[in-house]
C-alpha positions in Angstrom: 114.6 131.4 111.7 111.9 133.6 112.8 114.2 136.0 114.6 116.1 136.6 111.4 112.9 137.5 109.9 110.3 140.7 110.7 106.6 139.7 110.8 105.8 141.1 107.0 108.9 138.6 105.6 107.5 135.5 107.1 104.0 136.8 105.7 105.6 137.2 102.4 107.5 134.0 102.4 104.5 131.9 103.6 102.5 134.2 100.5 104.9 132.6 98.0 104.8 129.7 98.9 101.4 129.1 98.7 101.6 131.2 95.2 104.1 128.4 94.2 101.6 125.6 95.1 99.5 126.8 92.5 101.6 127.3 89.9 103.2 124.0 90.3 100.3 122.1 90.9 98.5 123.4 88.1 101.0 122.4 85.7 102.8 119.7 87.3 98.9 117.5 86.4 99.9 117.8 83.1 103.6 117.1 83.4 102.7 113.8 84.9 99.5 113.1 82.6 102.1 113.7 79.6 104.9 111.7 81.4 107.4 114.5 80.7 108.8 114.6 84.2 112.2 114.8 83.1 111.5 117.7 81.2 110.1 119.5 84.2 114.2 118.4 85.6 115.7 119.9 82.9 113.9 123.1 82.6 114.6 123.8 86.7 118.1 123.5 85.5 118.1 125.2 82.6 116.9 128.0 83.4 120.1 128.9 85.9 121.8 130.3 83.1 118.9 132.5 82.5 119.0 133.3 86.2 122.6 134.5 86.3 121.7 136.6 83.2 119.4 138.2 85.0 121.1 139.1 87.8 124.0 140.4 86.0 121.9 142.7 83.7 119.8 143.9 86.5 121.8 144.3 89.7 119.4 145.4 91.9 117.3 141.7 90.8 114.3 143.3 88.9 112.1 140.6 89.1 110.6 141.1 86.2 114.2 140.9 84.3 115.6 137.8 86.0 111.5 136.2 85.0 111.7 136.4 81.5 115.5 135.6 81.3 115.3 132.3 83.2 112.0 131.5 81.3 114.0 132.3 77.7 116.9 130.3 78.8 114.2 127.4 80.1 112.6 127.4 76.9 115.8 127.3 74.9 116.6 124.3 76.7 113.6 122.6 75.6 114.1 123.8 71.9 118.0 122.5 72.2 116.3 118.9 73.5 113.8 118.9 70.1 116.8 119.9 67.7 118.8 116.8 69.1 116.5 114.1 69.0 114.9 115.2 65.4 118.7 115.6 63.9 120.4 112.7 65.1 119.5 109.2 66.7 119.2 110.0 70.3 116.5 109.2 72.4 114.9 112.1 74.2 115.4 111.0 77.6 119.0 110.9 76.7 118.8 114.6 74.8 116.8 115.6 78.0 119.7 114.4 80.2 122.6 115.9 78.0 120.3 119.7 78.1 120.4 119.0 81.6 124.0 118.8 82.6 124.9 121.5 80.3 122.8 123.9 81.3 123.0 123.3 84.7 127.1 123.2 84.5 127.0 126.2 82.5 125.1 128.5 85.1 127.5 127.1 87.5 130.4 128.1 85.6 129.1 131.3 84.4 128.3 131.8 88.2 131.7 131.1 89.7 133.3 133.0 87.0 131.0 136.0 87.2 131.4 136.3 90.9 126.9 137.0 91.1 126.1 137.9 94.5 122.7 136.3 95.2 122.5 133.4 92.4 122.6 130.8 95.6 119.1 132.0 96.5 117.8 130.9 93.5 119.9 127.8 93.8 118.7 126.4 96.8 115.6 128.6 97.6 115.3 131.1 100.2 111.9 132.0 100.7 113.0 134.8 103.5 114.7 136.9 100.2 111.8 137.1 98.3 110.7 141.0 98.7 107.4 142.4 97.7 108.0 143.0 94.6 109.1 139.4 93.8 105.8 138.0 95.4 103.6 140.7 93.3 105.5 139.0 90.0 105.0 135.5 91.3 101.1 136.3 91.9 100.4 137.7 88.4 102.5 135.1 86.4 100.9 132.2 88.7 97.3 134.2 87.8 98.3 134.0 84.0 98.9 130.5 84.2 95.8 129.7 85.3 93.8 132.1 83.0 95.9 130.5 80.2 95.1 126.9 81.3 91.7 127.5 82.0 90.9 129.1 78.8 92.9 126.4 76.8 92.0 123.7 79.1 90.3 121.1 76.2 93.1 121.4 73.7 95.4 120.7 76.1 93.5 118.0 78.0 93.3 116.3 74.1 96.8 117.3 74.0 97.8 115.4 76.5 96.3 112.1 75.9 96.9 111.7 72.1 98.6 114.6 69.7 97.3 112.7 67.3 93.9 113.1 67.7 94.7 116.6 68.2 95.7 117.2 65.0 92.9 116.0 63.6 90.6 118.1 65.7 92.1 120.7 64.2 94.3 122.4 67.2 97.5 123.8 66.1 99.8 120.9 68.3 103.1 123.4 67.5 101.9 126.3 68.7 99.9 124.6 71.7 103.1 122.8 72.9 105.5 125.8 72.7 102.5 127.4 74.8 102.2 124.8 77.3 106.9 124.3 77.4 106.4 128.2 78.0 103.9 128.2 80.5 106.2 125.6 82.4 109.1 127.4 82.5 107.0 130.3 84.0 105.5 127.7 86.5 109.6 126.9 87.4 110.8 130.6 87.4 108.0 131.1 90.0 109.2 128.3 92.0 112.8 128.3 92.1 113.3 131.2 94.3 110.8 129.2 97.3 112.4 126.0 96.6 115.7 126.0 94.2 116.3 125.3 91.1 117.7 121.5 92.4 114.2 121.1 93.8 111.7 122.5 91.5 110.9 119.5 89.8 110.1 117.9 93.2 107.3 120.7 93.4 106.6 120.0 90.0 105.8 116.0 89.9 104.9 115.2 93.5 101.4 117.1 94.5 100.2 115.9 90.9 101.4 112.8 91.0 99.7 112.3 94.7 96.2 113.8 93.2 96.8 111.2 90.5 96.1 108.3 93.0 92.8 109.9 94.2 91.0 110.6 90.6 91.5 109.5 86.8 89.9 113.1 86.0 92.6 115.4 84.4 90.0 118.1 85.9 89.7 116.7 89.2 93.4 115.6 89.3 94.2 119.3 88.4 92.0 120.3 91.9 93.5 117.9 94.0 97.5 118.7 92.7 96.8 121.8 93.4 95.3 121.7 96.5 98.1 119.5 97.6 100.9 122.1 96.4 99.3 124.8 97.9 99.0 123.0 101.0 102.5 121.6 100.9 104.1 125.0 100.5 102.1 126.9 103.4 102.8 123.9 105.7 106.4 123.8 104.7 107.1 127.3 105.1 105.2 127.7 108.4 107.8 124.7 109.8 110.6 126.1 108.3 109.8 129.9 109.9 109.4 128.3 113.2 112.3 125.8 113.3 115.6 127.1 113.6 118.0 125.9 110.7 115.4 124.2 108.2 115.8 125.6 104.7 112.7 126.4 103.2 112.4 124.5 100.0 113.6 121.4 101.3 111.5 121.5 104.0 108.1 122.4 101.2 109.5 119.3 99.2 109.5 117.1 102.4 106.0 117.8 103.0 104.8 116.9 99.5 106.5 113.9 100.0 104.4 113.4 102.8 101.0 114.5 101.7 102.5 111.4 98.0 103.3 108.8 100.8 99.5 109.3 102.6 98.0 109.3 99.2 99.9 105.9 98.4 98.9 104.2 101.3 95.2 106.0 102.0 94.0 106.2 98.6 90.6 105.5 98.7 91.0 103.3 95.0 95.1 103.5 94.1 96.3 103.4 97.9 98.3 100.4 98.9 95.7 100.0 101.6 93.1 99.9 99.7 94.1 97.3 97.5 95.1 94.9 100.0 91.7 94.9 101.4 90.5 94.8 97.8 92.5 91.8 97.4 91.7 90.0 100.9 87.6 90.8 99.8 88.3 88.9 96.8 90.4 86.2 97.6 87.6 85.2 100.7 84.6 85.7 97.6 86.8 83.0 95.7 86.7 80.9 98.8 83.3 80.7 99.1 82.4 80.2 95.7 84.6 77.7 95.8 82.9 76.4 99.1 79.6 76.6 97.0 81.1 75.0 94.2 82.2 71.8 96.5 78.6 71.6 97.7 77.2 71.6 94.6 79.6 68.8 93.3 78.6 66.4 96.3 74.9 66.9 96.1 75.4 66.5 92.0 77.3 63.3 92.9 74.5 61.6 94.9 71.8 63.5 92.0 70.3 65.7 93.7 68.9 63.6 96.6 70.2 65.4 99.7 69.4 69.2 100.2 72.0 69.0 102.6 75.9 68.1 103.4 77.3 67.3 106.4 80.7 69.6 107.5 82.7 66.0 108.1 81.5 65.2 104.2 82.4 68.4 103.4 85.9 68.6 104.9 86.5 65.2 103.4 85.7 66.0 100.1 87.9 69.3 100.2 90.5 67.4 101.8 90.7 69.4 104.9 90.4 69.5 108.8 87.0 69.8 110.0 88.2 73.5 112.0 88.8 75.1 108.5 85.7 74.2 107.4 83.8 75.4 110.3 85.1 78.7 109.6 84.1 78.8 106.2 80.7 78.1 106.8 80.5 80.2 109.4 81.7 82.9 106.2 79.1 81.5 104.3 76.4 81.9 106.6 77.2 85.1 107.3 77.4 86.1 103.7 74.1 84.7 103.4 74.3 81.8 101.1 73.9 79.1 103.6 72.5 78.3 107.2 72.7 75.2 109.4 69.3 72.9 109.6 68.1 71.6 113.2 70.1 68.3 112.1 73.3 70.3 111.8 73.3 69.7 107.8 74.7 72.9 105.7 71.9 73.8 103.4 72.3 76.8 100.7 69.9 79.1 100.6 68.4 80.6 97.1 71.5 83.0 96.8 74.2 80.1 97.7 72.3 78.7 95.2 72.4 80.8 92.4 75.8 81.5 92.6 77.1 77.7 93.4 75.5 77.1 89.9 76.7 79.9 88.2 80.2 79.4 89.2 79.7 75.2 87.9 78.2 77.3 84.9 81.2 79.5 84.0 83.5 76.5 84.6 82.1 74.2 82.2 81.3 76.3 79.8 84.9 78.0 79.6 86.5 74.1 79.5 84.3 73.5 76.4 85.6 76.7 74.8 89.4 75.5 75.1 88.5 72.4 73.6 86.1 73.2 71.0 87.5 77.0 70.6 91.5 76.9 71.3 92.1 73.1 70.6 93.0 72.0 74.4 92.6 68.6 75.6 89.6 67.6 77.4 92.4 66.9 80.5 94.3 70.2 80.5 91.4 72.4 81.0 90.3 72.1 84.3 93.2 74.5 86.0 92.3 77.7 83.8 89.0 76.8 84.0 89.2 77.3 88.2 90.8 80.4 87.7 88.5 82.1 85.0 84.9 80.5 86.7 85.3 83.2 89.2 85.7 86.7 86.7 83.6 85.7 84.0 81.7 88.6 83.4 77.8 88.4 82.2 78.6 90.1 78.5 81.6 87.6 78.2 79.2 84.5 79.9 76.4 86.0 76.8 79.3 85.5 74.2 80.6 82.3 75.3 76.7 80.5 75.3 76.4 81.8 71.7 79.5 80.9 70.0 79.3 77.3 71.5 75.5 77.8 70.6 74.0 77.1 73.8 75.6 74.0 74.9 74.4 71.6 77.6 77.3 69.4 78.3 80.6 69.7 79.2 84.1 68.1 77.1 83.6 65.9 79.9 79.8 65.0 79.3 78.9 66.3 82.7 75.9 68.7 82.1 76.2 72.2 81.6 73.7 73.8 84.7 71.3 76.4 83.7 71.0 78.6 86.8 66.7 79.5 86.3 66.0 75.7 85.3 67.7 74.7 88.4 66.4 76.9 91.2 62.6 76.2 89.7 63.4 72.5 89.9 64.6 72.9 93.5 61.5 75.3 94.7 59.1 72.4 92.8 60.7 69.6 95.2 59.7 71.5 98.0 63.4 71.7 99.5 64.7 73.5 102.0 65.6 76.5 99.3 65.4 79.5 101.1 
C-alpha cells in the first residue's frame, strides 16, 4: 500500500486516524455509559444518505458540505427513532433497527441510482483519500467536540446516569440530548471516511467499552477510551500502510478489538484474569477458615483441654486423607494462623485464633437469626449458615448481635463465642497462644 501512496498521504492518513481516535473515544464513553450502542449503529448508517447528498451537491467533495449533510441526515435518523417509539408501541431497539435498514437501504439505492463516484470511500473507509482539507475538517470538528464535552462535561455525566435527576437539577435534558445525538453524529461523520460507515460503530463502542474494564470513573473512563482510540487508529493505519492489501478501517477496528480482548483478560479489577485469581484467593481463605473452624470444634468438643490437635485427629474429623491435610496446614502455617509444636501437635496462633472464633461466631449467630428472625427450623440452618459465616461483614455482624440482643447460645444451645472473652481466657491459661 505504501507504494500507492506519496510520504505526505500516509502522514495524512495516519493524522486522521489518530484524529478519529479522539473523536470516537471521547464520545463512544458516553455511548456505552448510556447503553445506546445501537444508536451509535444506526447513526453510522444513517448518515449515508446524507453522505450521497453531499457528494452530489458538491462534486468536487467539499468537506465541509458532505459534514453537515451526513450529520443532518444522522440526526434526522435519531429524530425518526423518537417519533416512532413515542407515537406507536414499538420498543426503541426495534425503531432503532427499522431507522437502520432504511436509511442504510436508502443511501444504497440513492447511490446505485445516482451513479456517485466516490460514495464507496465513505462506505468502507479509505484512509489514503482523505486530502488535506478533509483532515483540517476532521481536526476542528474533533476539537469542538471536545471543547463542547469538556465544557458540558457535569450535565452530561448527570445525564447519563439518571435523566431524572437531571431534570430536577435544573438542566434542560431536551436540549442537552439533541446536543449530545448532534455531537455524535459529528463524532461518526469524522470517522466514516477512516473506517466506513459499516464500521463506525466498532470505533464507537469498543476503545470505551475496553477503558470501561479498567475504571468506574466516567472521567477516567473518558482518558482511557480515548487513549485506546487514539492508539488503535495510529497502530491500525501504520499496519495497513505497510502491508500490502489491508484496508484501513478494518484493519483500525481489528486493533481495538485487540487492545478490548487485553483489557478483558489483563484488567487489573474486571479482567477475566483477575478474577480467577480473585476467586482461587478466596476459595483457599474459605478453606482455611474452614480448617480453623474444624480445630476449634475438636478442642470445644474435649472443652478446651488440649491447645493442640493432632493432623490424624484432624483428617479424621474432616473425613479426609492425612496428605490433604498436610497441605492445608502447611497453608495455614504459612498464612500465619498456626505452627507445629516440638510434639508435632497443630496449635493456632493468636490470629488463627481470632478468626477460628469469629468464623464459629458468624455461624451461630446467623442460624439463630433464621430461626428466631425468618422462622427456619433449628435443622435446616446449618447449610446457609456455612456459606454466610465466611462474608459476614462487621456492620452486618453489629446488626445481627443487636436485633437478637446479644445472644449467647445458639438454636442448638451450643454457646455463642465472644472473640475478646476467649483469647483473654486462653492468654490467662498460659497456652501456647502465640
Amino acid at each position: 500500500m505504501l507504494t500507492l501512496l506519496s510520504l505526505q498521504s500516509a502522514e495524512i492518513a495516519l493524522l486522521a486516524s489518530l484524529v478519529l481516535g479522539v473523536a470516537c473515544g471521547l464520545l463512544g464513553s458516553f455511548v456505552v455509559v448510556r447503553r445506546i450502542a445501537l444508536v451509535g449503529d444506526t447513526l453510522s448508517h444513517a448518515v449515508l444518505p446524507g453522505v450521497v447528498a453531499g457528494m452530489l451537491w458538491s462534486p468536487e467533495r467539499d468537506p465541509y458540505v458532505i459534514l453537515s449533510l451526513a450529520a443532518l441526515a444522522g440526526l434526522l435518523g435519531v429524530v425518526t427513532v423518537q417519533a416512532i417509539v413515542k407515537s406507536t408501541r414499538i420498543k426503541s431497539d426495534a425503531a432503532l433497527g427499522i431507522v437502520l435498514a432504511s436509511f442504510f437501504g436508502l443511501g444504497l439505492l440513492w447511490k446505485s441510482r445516482a451513479r456517485v463516484p466516490g460514495v464507496s470511500d465513505f462506505l468502507f473507509g479509505n484512509a489514503g483519500a482523505i486530502s488535506v482539507q478533509d483532515l483540517v475538517t476532521m481536526s476542528v470538528v474533533s476539537l469542538l467536540l471536545v471543547v463542547i464535552v469538556f465544557l458540558l462535561y457535569r450535565p452530561f455525566l448527570v445525564l447519563s446516569f439518571d435523566e431524572g435527576f437531571a431534570k430536577g437539577l435544573g438542566y434542560p435534558v431536551g436540549f442537552l440530548n439533541a446536543l449530545f445525538y448532534g455531537l455524535l453524529s459529528f463524532a461518526v461523520v469524522v470517522a466514516m471516511q477512516a473506517v466506513g460507515v459499516i464500521l463506525v460503530s466498532a470505533m464507537l463502542v469498543t476503545p470505551a467499552a475496553a477503558a470501561s474494564l479498567f475504571t468506574e470513573r466516567l472521567r477516567t473512563m473518558t482518558l482511557w477510551s480515548m487513549l485506546i482510540g487514539v492508539l488503535s487508529g495510529g497502530i491500525g493505519c501504520f499496519l495497513s500502510i505497510h502491508l500490502d492489501g489491508l484496508k484501513t478501517g478494518a484493519v483500525i477496528t481489528l486493533v481495538a478489538s485487540s487492545f478490548f480482548t487485553l483489557s478483558y483478560l489483563f484488567a487489573p479489577q474486571q479482567g477475566v484474569l483477575a478474577k480467577q485469581l480473585r476467586r482461587g484467593r478466596e476459595r483457599q481463605r474459605v478453606a482455611r477458615e474452614n480448617l480453623l473452624k474444624s480445630i476449634y470444634h475438636m478442642m470445644e468438643a474435649e472443652g478446651f483441654r488440649q491447645d493442640g490437635v493432632t493432623k490424624l485427629a484432624l483428617a479424621e474429623w474432616r473425613k479426609t486423607d492425612l496428605e490433604s491435610i498436610e497441605r492445608s496446614c502447611q497453608k495455614l502455617i504459612k498464612a500465619g494462623e498456626a505452627h507445629v509444636g516440638r510434639d508435632a501437635l497443630i496449635y493456632l496462633t493468636k490470629s488463627g485464633w481470632r478468626r477460628a472464633v469469629e468464623i464459629v461466631r458468624n455461624h451461630r449467630l446467623w442460624e439463630l437469626y433464621l430461626t428466631n428472625q425468618a422462622d427456619y427450623a433449628p435443622d435446616h440452618v446449618h447449610d446457609d449458615a456455612e456459606k454466610v459465616e465466611h462474608v459476614l461483614s462487621g456492620e452486618m455482624l453489629r446488626k445481627l448481635e443487636k436485633d437478637l440482643n446479644f445472644p449467647e447460645v445458639d438454636p442448638h444451645g451450643k454457646p455463642i463465642p465472644s472473640v475478646e472473652k476467649t483469647l483473654q481466657e486462653l492468654s490467662q491459661e498460659g497456652g501456647t497462644l502465640s
